[in-house]
N, C-alpha and C positions, 0 to 999 in steps of 0.2 A: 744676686737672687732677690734683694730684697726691694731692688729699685725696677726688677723684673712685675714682682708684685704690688707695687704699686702703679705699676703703667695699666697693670691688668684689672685692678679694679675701676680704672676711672675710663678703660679703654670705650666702652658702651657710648657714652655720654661723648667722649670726644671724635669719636666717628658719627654721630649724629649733628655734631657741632657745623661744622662746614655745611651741610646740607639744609640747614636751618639760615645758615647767613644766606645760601642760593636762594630760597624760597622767599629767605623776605625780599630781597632782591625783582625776585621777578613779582612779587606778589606789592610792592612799589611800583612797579612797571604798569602792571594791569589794572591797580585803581587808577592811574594817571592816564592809560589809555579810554577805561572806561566813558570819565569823564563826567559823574555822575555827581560826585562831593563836590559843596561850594568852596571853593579857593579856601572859604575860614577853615576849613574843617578839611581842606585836601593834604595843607603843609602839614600840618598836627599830627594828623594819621598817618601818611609816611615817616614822618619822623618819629614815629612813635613807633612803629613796625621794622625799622631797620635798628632803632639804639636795644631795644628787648635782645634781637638776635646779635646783635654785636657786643651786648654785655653778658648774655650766657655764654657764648663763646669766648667769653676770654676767663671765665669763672671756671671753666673748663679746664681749664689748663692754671689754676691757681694750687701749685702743691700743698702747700697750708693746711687745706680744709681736712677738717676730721670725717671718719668714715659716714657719718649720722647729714653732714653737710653733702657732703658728695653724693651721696644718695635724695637727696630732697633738689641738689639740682639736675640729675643726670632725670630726674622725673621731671621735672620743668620744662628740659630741652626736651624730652620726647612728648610730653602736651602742645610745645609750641612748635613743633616740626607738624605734627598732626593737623592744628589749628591751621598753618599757614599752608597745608598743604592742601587741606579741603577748602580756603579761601582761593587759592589759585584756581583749583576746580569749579566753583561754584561763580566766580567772578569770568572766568572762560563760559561757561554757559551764559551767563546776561548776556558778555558780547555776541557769542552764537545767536543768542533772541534775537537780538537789535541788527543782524545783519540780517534773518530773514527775514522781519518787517520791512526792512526796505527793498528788499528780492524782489517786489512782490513781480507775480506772475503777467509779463506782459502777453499770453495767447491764451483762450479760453477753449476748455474741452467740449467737444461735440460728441454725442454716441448716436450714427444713424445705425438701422437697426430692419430687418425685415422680418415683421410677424405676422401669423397667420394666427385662426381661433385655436384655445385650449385643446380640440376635442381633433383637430384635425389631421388627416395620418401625413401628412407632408414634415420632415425632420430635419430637412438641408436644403441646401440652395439646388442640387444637381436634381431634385425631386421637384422642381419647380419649371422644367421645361413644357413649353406648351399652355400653362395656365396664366390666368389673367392676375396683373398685379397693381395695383393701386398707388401712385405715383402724386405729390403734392410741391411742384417745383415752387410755387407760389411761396410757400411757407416754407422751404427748405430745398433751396436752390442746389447747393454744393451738396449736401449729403446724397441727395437724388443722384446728381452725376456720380456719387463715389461707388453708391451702391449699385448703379448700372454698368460702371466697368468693371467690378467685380465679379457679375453676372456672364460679362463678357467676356471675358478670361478665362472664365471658368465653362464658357462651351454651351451658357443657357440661355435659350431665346424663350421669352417672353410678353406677352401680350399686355400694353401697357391703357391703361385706364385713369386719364387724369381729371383732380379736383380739389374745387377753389381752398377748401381748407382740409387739414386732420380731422374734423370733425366729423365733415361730411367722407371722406373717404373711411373711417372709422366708420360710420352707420353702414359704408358699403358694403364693407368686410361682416357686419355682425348682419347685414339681409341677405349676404351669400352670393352679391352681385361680385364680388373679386373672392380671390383665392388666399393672398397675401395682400400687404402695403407694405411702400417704403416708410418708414416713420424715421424721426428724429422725436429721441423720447424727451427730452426736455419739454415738447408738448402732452405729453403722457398727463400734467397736471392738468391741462387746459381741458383737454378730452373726458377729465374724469369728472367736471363739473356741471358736464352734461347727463343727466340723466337719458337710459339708461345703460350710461359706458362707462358708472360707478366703478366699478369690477376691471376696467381694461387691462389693468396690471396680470390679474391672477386669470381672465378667460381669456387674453389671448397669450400665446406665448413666441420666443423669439429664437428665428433659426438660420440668425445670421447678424454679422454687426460689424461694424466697421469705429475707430474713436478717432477723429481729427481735431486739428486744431486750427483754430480761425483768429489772428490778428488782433487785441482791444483795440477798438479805433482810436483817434490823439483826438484827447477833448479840451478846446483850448480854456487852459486854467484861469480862473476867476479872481483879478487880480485881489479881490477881497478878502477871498478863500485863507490867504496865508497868513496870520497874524502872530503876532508876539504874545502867548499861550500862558505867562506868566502876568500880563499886565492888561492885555486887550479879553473880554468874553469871545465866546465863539461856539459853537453850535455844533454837534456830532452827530452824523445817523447810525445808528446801528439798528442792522438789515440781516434777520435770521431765514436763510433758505432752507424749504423743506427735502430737505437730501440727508445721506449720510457720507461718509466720505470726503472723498479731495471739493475745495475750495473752487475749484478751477472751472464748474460747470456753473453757467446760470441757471433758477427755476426760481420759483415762487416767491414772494419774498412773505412767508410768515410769522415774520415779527417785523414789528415796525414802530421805534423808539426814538426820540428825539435828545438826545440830553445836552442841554446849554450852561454852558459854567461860567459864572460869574470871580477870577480869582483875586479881585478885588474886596468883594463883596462878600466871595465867600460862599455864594449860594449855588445849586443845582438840582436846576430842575427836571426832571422825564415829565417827558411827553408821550403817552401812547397811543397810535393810530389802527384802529382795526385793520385786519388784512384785508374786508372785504369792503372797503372806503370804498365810496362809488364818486369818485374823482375824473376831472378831463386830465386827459393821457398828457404831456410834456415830454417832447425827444430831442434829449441833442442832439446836433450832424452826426449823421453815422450809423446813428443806433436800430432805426430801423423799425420803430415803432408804430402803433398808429396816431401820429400825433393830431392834436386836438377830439379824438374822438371820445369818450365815456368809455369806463372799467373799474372794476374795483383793483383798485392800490397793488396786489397782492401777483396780480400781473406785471406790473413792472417791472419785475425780476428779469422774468424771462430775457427782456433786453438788456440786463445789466440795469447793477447800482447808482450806475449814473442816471437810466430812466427814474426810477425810483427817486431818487435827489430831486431830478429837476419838477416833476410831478406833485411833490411838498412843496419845494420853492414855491411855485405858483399856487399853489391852494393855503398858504398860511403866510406868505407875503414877507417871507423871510430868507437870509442866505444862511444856507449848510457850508463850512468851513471844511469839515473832513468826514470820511464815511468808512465805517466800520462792518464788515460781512464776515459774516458765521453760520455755522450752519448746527445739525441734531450732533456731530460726534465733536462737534466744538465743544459745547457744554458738557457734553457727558467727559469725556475728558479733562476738562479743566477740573468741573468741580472731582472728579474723583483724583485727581492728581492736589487735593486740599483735602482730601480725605473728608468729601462731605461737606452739605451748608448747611445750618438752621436755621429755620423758618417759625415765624410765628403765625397761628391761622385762628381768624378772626373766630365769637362764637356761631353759631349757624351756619360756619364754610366748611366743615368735616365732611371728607368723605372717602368713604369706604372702599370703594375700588377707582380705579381710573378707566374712564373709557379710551384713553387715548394710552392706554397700554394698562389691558384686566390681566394681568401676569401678574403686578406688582401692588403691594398693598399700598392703600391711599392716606388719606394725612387725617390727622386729629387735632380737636382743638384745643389750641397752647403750643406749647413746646415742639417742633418736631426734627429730625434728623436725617436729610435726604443724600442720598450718594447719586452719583450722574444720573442713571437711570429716571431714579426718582424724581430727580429735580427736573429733568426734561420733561419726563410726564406733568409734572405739576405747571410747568410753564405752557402745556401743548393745551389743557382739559379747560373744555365749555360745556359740555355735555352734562357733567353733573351738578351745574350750576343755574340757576332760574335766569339768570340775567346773562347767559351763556359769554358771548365775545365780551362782555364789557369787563367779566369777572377774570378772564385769561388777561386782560392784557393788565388789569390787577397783579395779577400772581405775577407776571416777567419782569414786572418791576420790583416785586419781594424778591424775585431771583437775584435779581442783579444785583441789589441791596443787600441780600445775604454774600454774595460772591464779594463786593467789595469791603465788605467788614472783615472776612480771612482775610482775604490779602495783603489788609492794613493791620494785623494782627499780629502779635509775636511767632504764634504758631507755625507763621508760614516757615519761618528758617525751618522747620524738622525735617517738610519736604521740600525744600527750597530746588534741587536739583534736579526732581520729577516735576516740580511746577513750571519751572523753564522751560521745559519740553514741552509740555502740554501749552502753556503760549504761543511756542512759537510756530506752533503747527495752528494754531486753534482759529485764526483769524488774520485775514485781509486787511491793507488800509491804507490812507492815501496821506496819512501822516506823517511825516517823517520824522526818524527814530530821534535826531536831534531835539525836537521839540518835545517828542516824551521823554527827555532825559531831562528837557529843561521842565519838566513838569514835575520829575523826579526831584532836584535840585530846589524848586520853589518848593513843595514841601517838605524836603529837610530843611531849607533854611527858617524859613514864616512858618512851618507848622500852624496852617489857618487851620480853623475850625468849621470845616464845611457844615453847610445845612443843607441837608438832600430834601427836596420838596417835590411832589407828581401832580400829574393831572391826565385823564382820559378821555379823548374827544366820543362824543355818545353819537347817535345815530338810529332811526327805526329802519326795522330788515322789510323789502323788498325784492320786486323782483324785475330785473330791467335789463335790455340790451347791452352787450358787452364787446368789445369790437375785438378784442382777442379769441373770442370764443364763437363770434359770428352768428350768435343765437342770446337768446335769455337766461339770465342766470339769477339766484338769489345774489341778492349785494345790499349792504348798511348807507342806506342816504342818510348824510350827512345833519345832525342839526346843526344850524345857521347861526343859531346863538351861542352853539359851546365853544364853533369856528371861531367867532369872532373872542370869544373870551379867552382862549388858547393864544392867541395872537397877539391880547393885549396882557397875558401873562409873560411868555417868551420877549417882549417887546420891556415890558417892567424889568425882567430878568438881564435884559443885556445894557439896559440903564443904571445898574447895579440895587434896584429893587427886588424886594422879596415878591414872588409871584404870587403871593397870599395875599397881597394889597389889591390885589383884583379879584371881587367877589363873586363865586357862581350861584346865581339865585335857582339855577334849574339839577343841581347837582344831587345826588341821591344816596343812599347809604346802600352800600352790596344787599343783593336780595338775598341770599343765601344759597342754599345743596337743595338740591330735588333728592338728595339721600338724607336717611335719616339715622342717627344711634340706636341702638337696640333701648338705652333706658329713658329714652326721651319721654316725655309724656304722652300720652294717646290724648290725641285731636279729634273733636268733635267732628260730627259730620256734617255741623253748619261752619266749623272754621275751615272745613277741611274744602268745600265747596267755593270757600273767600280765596285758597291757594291753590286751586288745582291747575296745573300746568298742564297748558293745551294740547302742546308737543308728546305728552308723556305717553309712551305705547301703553295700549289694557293689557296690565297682568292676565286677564279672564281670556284672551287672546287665544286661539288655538295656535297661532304660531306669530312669530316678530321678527320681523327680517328689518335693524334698523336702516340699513343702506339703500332702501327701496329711492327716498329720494334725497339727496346731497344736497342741492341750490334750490332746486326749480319747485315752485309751486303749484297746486293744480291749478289752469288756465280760469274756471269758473271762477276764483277766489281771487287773482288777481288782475286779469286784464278784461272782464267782462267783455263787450262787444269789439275787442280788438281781433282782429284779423289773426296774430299769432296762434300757430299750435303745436301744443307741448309734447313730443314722443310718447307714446304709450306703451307701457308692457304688456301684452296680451295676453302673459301669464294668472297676470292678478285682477283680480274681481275688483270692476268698479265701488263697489259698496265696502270694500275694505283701502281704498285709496288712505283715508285719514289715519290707522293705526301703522302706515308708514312712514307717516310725514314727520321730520325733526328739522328745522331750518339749520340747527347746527354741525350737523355732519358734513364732515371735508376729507376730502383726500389722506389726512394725516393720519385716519383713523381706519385706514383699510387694511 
């Protein structure tokens, strides 16, 4: 009876015994699969993970111990059966990361699509017999054919109307010369750049749709491209598409960041390139671009990241090693899977709402606390800023800057198992996972002391031919001297210089909010006259419709005696043209 009750009180502990020897076992396993600790530090830690659970368990089983003992270790074994059981778990998630990083997706999604205007009473395709439909094989070859067998299947003959681009068959659709179009919406951006097919999203609508998939073409890799990521520098794009959603479709590319690490050195530098860089186009084979023509940067998407790469290559005279795509629910995700970044915001950059999403409240100066939403909005907004693009691509580099200070932070273990998720879905890349594991392992081992250093290529806004959009658009030309000072900064940077040894004599201090605080000081109205923003709609206004124009500027203002001419809405009164003009409005903001 009495060796009954003794088995029974230590029974707990020694059924929990065994199960702790399985788990460091396999949780041995998985750090060595991983592959992530340096050799110094891989023997140690397995050895250290198997003698704990091989010495409780034999402490387990040691009759001796008085009741007061037996109790302080039957609580030991049940902390380290826990511990090693959520290390199993959370070291299977990395590896899950690391296997879809290298998944990545070899077919890109397509959505062709037939729409007709908002207001139109046509619902479906069977409503579509007999009427004329607007057809762009030029610019969407395959989706054209999928959507006309569709049609043909389905029993509908229709009268087909073709033209040279989206654009123009879009103008055809909104003058009532066609009934529908076929469209492929990944032009849906290029369309909306055109005033006035701002709106094409929400006035026309789609009653019918077809999603395929089309092949990445093989781009033959740059034998440069791959380097030893612990010892050699090397170069990153990271390219933010205006989408929400899967990874899997091309469009816009707006964001567009450079970052070059020196791990030598130590240093890393962002680069930012406005979206609307009015750059000559570069296309690899395949891609389908219009190579050598003029666009702003922000088009390259559309063809894939690799137009985008090759298109910096030549305009800043340097090679891109690997490239990194994300898109609006990457971020929002990541950072809420960190439960948030903080941000610090300069004085005079407060503001109050966002126009790139007035749902959510906007930032204050100092201290602030953004969760995805937020932070997206904060990286998207030009609108409430005097120096509009220049001050955005500011802010995605505080983003980014915020996002990697969590994840180099103790914090991250709390949600360590929601943030694996949220990586491995969040982004694209041509890196392989081996070389971020080696990038993992060089900072356990050196634990260097990075120095993150930026710089943002500037530019005066215009308005110029664009060969994706086949008409005129607003676009940022380039200055010549920031070009070349970016070039001899990234060039310092891969020589293992700090990019601050190259000095910009033309560089500016942020202009500030066109919003203001409730207790800021009242401004004369001779200071007020020194900062009046010329873009800003009149309050005194009877009405403000910001969308009136996106890119384009009125014809008189900028192409004087040129031949060009700019669509007109023949809604709006010539003499109110200016209370809708904002060169900052885009797509993002509809």
């Amino acid at each position: 009876m009495k060796k009954k009750r003794k088995l029974r009180k230590g029974l707990f502990a020694k059924l929990l015994a065994p199960f702790l020897v399985v788990f460091s076992l396999l949780l041995s396993f998985q750090i060595y699969k991983l592959n992530i600790l340096p050799v110094s530090y891989l023997l140690p830690v397995i050895g250290v993970v198997i003698v704990i659970a091989l010495l409780l368990f034999l402490l387990t089983y040691f009759k001796a111990w008085k009741t007061g003992m037996r109790f302080f270790i039957t609580v030991l074994v049940l902390i380290f059966t826990i511990a090693y059981g959520a290390g199993n778990y959370y070291i299977y998630k990395t590896d899950e990361m690391f296997a879809k990083i290298d998944d990545l997706a070899d077919k890109t999604a397509n959505t062709a699509t037939i729409r007709v205007m908002a207001g139109s009473s046509i619902q479906d395709i069977q409503e579509l017999k007999g009427k004329t439909v607007g057809i762009c094989p030029a610019q969407d070859a395959q989706g054209t054919r999928l959507i006309e067998t569709a049609l043909q299947k389905a029993g509908v003959t229709v009268n087909e109307s073709e033209y040279p681009s989206m654009v123009d068959m879009t103008a055809a659709l909104y003058n009532g010369e066609i009934d529908a179009m076929i469209m492929n919406d990944g032009f849906l951006g290029i369309v909306h750049d055109v005033e006035p097919y701002t709106f094409v999203t929400t006035e026309t609508k789609t009653i019918y749709q077809e999603v395929y998939y089309t092949p990445k073409p093989e781009i033959k890799a740059d034998s440069q491209d791959q380097v030893n990521v612990t010892k050699e520098p090397f170069t990153v794009l990271i390219s933010g598409n205006d989408t929400y959603g899967s990874l899997g479709e091309n469009s816009r590319s707006d964001v567009n960041m450079l970052v070059t690490v020196n791990p030598k050195s130590g240093v890393v530098l962002m680069t930012s390139i406005s979206r609307d860089y009015y750059l000559e186009m570069a296309c690899p084979s395949a891609m389908g671009c219009a190579e050598g023509e003029m666009d702003k940067l922000t088009h390259t998407g559309l063809h894939g990241i690799e137009t985008t790469e090759a298109t910096l290559e030549k305009a800043l005279g340097i090679n891109i090693n690997y490239t990194v795509r994300v898109n609006f629910s990457s971020l929002v995700n990541l950072v809420d899977a960190l439960n948030g970044i903080d941000i610090d915001v300069e004085k005079g950059l407060a503001v109050k709402t966002f126009y790139a999403n007035e749902t959510l409240e906007g930032v204050k100066e100092g201290r602030n606390h953004l969760e995805g939403e937020r932070a997206l909005a904060f990286a998207r907004e030009r609108h409430a800023y005097l120096d509009g693009d220049n001050q955005r691509v500011r802010n995605q580099q505080i983003v980014l800057r915020a996002i990697l200070d969590k994840i180099t932070s103790p914090t991250i273990l709390l949600n360590y198992g929601r943030f694996v998720d949220a990586v491995g879905g969040a982004f694209e890349t041509d890196m392989p996972s081996s070389q971020i594991k080696d990038l993992m392992r060089y900072q356990l081992t050196m634990n260097p002391h990075w120095k993150f250093e930026s710089y943002s290529l500037r530019g005066e806004g215009s308005t110029e031919y664009c060969a994706e959009l086949g008409t005129a658009a607003y676009v940022t030309i380039p200055d010549e001297y920031s070009l070349e000072v970016a070039r001899e900064k990234l060039q310092a940077v891969l020589k293992g210089d700090s990019a601050d040894t190259v000095e910009d004599t033309g560089e500016t201090a942020p202009a500030g909010s066109m919003q203001t605080n409730d207790d800021e000081e009242e401004i004369t109205d001779e200071e007020n006259d020194l900062n009046v923003d010329p873009y800003a709609p009149d309050p005194d206004a009877d009405a403000y419709t910001p969308y009136r124009s996106d890119d384009l500027m009125e014809p008189e203002d900028v192409y004087g005696d040129s031949s060009y001419e700019q669509p007109v809405n023949d809604n709006v009164e010539e003499d109110n043209m200016a209370d809708y003009y904002n060169p900052n409005w885009a797509m993002e903001d509809e």
